[in-house]
VEXDREN-2710 file (C-alpha; in Angstrom, 1 decimal):
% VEXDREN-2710
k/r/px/py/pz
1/UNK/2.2/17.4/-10.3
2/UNK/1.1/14.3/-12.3
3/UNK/5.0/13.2/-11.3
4/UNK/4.4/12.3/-7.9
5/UNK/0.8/10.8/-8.4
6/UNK/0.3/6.9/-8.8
7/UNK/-1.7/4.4/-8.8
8/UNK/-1.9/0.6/-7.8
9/UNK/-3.6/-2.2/-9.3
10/UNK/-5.8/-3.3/-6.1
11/UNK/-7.5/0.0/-6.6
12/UNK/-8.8/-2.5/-9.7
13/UNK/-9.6/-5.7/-7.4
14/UNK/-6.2/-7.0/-8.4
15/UNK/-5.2/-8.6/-4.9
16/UNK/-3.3/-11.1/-3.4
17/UNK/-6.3/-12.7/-1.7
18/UNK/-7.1/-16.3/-2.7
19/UNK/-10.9/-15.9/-3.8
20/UNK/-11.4/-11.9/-3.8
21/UNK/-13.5/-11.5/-6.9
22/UNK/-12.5/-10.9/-10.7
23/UNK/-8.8/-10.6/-11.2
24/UNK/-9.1/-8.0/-14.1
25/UNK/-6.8/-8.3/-16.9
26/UNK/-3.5/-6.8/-16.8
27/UNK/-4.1/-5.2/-20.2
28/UNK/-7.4/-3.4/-19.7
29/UNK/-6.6/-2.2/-16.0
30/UNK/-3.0/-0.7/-17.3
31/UNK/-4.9/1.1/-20.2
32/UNK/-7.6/2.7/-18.0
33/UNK/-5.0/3.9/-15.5
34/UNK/-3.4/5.5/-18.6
35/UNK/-6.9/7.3/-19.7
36/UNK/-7.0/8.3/-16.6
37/UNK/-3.5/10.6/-16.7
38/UNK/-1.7/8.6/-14.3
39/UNK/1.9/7.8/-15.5
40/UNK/3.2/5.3/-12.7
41/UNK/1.9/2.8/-11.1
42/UNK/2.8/-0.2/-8.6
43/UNK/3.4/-3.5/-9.8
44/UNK/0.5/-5.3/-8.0
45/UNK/0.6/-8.9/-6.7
46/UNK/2.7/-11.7/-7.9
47/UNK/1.8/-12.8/-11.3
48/UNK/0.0/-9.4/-12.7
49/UNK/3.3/-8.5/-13.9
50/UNK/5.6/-10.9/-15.7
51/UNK/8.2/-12.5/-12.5
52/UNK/10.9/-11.9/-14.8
53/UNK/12.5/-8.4/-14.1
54/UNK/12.8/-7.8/-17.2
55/UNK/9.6/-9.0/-19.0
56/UNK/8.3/-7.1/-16.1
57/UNK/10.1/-3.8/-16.7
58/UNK/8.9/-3.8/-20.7
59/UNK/5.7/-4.7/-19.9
60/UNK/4.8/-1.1/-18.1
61/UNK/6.9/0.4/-20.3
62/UNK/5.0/-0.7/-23.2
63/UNK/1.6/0.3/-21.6
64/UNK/3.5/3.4/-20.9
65/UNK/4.2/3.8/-16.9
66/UNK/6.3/4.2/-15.0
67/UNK/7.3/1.6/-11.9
68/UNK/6.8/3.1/-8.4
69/UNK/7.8/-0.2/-6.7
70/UNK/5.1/-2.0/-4.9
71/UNK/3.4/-3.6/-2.0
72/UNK/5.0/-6.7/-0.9
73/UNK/3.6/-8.8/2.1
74/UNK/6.5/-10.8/3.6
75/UNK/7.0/-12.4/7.1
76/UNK/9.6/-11.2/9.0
77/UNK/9.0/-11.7/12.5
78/UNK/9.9/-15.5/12.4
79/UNK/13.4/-16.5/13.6
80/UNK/13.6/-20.1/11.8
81/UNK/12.1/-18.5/8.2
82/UNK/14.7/-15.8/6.3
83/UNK/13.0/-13.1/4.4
84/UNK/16.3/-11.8/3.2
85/UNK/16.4/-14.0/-0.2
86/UNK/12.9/-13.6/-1.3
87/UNK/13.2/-10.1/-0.8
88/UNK/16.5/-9.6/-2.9
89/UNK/14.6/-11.8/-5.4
90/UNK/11.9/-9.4/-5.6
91/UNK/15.0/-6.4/-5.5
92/UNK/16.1/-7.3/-8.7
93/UNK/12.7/-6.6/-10.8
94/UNK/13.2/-3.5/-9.0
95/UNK/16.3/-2.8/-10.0
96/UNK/15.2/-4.0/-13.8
97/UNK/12.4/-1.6/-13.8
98/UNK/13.3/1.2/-12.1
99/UNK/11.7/1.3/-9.4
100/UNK/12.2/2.8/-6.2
101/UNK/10.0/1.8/-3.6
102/UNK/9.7/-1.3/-2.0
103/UNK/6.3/-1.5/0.8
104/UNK/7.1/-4.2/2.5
105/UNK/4.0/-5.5/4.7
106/UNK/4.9/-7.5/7.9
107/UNK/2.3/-10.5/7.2
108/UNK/1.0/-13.0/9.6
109/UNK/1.5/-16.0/7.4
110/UNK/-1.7/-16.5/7.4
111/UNK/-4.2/-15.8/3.9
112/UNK/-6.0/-12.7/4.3
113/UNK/-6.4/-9.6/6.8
114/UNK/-8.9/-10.7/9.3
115/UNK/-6.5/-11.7/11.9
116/UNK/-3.9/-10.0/13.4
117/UNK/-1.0/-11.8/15.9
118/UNK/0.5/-10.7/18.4
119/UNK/4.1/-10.8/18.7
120/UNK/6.3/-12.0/22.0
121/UNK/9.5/-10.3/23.0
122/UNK/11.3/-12.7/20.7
123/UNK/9.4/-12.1/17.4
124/UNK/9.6/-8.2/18.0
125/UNK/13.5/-8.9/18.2
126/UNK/13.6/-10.7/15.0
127/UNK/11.1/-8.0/13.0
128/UNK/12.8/-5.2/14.0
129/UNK/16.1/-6.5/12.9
130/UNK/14.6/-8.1/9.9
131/UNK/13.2/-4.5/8.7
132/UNK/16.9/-2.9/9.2
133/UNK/18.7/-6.0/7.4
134/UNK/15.9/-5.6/4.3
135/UNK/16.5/-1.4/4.4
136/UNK/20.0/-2.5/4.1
137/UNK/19.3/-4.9/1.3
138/UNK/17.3/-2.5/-0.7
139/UNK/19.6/0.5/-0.3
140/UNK/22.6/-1.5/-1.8
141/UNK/20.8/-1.6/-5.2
142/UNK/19.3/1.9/-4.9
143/UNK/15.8/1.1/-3.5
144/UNK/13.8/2.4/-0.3
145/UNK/12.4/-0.3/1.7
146/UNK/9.3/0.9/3.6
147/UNK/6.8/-0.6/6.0
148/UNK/3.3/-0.4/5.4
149/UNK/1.3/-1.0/8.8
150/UNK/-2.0/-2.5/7.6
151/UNK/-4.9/-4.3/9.1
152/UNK/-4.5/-7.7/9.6
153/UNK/-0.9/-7.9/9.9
154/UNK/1.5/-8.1/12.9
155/UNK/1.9/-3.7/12.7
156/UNK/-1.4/-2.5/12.7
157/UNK/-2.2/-0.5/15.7
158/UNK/-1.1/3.2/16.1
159/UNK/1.1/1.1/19.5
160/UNK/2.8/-1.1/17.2
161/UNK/3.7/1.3/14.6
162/UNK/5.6/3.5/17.7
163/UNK/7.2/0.5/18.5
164/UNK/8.5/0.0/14.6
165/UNK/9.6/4.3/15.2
166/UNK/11.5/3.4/17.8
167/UNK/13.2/0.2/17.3
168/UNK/13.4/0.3/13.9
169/UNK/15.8/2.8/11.3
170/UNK/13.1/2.0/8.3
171/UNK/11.2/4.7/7.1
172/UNK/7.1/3.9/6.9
173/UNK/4.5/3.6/4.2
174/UNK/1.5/6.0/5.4
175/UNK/-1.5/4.5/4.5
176/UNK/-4.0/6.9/5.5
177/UNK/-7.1/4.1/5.8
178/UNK/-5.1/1.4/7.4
179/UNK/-3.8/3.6/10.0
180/UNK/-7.4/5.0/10.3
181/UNK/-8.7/1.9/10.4
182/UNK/-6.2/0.6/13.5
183/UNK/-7.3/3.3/15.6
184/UNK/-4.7/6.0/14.8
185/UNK/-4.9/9.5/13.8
186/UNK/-2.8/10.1/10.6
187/UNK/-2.9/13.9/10.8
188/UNK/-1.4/13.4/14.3
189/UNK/1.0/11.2/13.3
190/UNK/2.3/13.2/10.1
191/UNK/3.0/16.2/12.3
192/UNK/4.7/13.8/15.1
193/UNK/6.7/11.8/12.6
194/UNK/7.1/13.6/9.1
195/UNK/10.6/12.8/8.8
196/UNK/10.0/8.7/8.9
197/UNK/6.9/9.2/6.1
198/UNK/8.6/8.4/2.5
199/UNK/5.7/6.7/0.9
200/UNK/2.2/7.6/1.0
201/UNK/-1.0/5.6/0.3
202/UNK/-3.7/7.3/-0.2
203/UNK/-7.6/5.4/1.3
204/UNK/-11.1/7.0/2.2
205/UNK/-12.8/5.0/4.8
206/UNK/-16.7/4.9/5.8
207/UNK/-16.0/4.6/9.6
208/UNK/-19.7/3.3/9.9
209/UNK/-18.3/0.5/7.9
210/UNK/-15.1/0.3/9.6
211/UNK/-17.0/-0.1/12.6
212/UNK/-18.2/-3.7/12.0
213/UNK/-15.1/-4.9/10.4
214/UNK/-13.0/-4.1/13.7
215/UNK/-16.0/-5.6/16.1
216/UNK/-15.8/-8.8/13.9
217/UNK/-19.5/-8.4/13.0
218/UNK/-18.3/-8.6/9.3
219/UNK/-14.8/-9.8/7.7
220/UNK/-12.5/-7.5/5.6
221/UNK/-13.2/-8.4/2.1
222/UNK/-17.0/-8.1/3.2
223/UNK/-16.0/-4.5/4.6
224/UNK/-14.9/-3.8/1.0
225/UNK/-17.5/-4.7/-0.8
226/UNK/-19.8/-2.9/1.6
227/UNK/-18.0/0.3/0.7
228/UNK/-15.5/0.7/3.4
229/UNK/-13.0/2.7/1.3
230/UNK/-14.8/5.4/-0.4
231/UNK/-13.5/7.7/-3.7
232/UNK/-11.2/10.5/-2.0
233/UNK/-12.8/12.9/-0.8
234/UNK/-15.7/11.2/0.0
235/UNK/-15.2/9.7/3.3
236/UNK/-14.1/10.3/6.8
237/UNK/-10.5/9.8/6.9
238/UNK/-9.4/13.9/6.1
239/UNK/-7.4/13.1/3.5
240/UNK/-7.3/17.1/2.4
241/UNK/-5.8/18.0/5.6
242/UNK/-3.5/14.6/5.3
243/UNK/-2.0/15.8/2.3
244/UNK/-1.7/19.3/3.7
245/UNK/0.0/17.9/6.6
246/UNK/2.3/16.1/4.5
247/UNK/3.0/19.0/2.2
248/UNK/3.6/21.5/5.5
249/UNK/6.1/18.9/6.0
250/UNK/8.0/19.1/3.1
251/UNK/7.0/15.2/1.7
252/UNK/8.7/14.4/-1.7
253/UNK/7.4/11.1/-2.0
254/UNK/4.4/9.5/-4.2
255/UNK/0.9/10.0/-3.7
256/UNK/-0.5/6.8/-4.9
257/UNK/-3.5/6.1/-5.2
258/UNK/-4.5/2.3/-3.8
259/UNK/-7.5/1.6/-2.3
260/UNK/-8.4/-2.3/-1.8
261/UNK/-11.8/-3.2/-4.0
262/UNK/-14.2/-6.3/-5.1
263/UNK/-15.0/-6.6/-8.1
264/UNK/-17.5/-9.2/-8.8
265/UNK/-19.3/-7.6/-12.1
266/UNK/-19.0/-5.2/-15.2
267/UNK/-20.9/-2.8/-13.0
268/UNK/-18.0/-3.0/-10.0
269/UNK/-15.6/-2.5/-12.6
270/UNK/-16.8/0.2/-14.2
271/UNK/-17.7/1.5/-10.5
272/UNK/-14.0/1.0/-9.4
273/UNK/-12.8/3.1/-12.8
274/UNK/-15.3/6.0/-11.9
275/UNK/-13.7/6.1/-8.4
276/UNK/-10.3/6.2/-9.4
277/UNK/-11.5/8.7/-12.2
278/UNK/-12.8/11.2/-8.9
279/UNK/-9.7/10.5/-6.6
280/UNK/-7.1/11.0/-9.2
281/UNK/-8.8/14.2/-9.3
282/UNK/-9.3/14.8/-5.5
283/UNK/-5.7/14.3/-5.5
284/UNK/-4.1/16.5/-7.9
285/UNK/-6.2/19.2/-6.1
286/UNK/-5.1/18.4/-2.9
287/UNK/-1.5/18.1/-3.8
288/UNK/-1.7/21.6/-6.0
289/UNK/-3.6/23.7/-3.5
END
């Protein structure tokens, strides 16, 4: 099953985020997902991986991966700012590479995840047909394009993500402590919706946690380092009977592994490896059962 199980550097504290913590090497967190059985992985944020598709594509090939594809935060709800080129920038590392995923995320503009916008009738015009033109783009050069609703963006509530269903022909990135997180149920919402799932990440979350991120008593990256995404298994989001639901369903996508860390120390480091060591396992479990 190891085929269909992956990984992602954030699950390492490799972020996007201007002043998250300790961006670990690209060296040392490629060789521990190795040791750890994995053989893909996402590419991470902009400049983990060489930008040049190919310098890119020999650099996981040298550590030994394979390329998933990768999460890519993009603003598409804006009528006067053109995702399309950036995207097909991004296309052809994919295309280089191998790899056949692309989660894009619908961003604010704004640094971080601590605030969410919400769109008018215009703006939901412009990202609905924004996330059809880049499903287009990517299918030309053999890629899926998926959305990833995530906190902080402009599709984070279980509302919004109908509204993406609906409106929308792109298939979506489940990310089972995201959609936890906006207030959804992603057992529910595998059963309602299997057929638009082609991507899967897979988050624990401490709800206690969760709690005080969404009342604004704490900020995300705060949330993080307080625990809010545990080692699967571990926390409250089901993620056995997610992966159950999924496999009832008949998913052939990747199981990846990416849960969003700080790591500020050694000791987080080593922490974050021992957690990915226990959900790598949790996973292959679930996914065999």
């Amino acid at each position: 099953m190891n085929a269909r199980i992956a990984s992602a550097p954030i699950s390492w504290g490799v972020i996007e985020v201007p002043g998250w913590g300790l961006q670990l090497d690209r060296e040392r967190v490629l060789s521990e997902m190795v040791g750890l059985g994995i053989e893909a992985t996402e590419f991470g944020p902009e400049g983990f991986l060489p930008d040049a598709p190919a310098e890119r594509a020999e650099a996981l090939a040298s550590a030994g991966l394979r390329a998933v594809g990768g999460f890519f935060p993009v603003v598409l709800h804006r009528s006067d700012e053109d995702p399309l080129p950036v995207i097909e920038r991004e296309l052809e590392a994919y295309v280089a590479a191998g790899a056949g995923t692309m989660v894009l995320s619908a961003v604010t503009g704004e640094d971080g995840y601590d605030r969410a916008a919400d769109l008018g009738e215009e703006e939901w015009a412009t990202l609905l047909a924004n996330l059809d033109r880049a499903l287009d783009a990517a299918a030309a050069v053999g890629v899926v394009a998926t959305l990833h609703p995530h906190l902080g963006t402009v599709v984070e509530s279980p509302r919004a993500v109908e509204r993406v269903v609906a409106g929308s022909r792109i298939g979506l990135c489940l990310d089972t402590g995201h959609y936890t997180l906006g207030g959804g149920d992603p057992v529910a919402f595998v059963r309602q919706h299997a057929d638009r799932i082609v991507h899967a990440h897979l988050k624990d979350v401490s709800l206690d946690v969760a709690a005080r991120v969404r009342s604004g008593g704490i900020d995300y990256r705060e949330g993080v380092r307080q625990g809010m995404y545990r080692a699967l298994g571990a926390g409250d989001a089901r993620i056995g009977e997610i992966v159950e639901a999924l496999r009832d369903a008949g998913y052939g996508g990747w199981y990846v592994l990416e849960q969003d860390t700080v790591v500020e120390s050694e000791e987080d480091a080593l922490r974050a490896l021992e957690n990915a060591r226990r959900s790598v396992a949790f996973i292959r479990e679930a996914v065999a059962a």
